[in-house]
N, C-alpha and C positions, 0 to 999 in steps of 0.2 A: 500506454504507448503514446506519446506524444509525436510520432509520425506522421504528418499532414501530405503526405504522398498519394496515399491511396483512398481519394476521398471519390470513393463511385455515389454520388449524392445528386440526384435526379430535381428535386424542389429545393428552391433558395428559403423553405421553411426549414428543410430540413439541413441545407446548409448551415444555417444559421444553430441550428441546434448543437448542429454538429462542433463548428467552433464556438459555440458554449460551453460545452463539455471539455473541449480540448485546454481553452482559458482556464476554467476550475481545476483540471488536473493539475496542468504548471503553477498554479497558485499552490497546491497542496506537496506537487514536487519541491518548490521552493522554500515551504515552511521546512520539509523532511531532510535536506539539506542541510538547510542553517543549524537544526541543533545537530545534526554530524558534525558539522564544522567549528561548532561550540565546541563538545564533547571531543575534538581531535578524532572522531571517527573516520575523515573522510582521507586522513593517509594511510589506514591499513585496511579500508574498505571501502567497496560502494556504492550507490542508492539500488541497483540493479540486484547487485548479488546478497542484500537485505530483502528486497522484495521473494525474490528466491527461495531465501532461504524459511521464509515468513509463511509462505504458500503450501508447507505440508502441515501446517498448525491447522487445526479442526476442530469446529464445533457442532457438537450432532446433539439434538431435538428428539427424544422419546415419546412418542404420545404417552399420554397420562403418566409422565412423570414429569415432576417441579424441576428438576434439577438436571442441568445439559450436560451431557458427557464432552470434555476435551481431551483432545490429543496430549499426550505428555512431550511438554515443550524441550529439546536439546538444551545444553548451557550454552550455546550462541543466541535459542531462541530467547530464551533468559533474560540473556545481555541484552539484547535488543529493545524487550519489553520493557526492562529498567530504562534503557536510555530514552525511550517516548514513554515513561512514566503511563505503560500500557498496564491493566491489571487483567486475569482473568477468573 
């Protein structure tokens, strides 16, 4: 959420952190972007409703087992993973 509205930030340390974090998002929104706009993604979708759709995908952690259980990805999630050359 790149919203700078609601910054209840008490220390100009923490200020500063604060718009650190805010800078790094939009640098990583900005890369997620461009290859949509590469990839002609960005006229029949958009960074929001990828993030969305991205956020029921799971990884879960077993103790004493090597190997993470994931969520079984949709064919949007799919698509998605192929276009950021994401693997899991």
């Amino acid at each position: 959420d790149l919203d700078m509205k609601r910054l209840r930030i008490h220390s100009n340390t923490a200020m500063e952190g604060r718009i650190f974090i805010q800078f790094v998002a939009l640098i990583l929104t900005t890369y997620l972007r461009r290859i949509m706009e590469k990839q002609g993604w960005n006229r029949s979708h958009n960074l929001q409703e990828i993030m969305s759709e991205m956020k029921s995908l799971k990884e879960i952690s077993v103790e004493g087992k090597r190997k993470k259980l994931v969520t079984t990805p949709t064919k949007f999630q799919r698509q998605i993973m192929e276009l950021y050359q994401v693997t899991l």
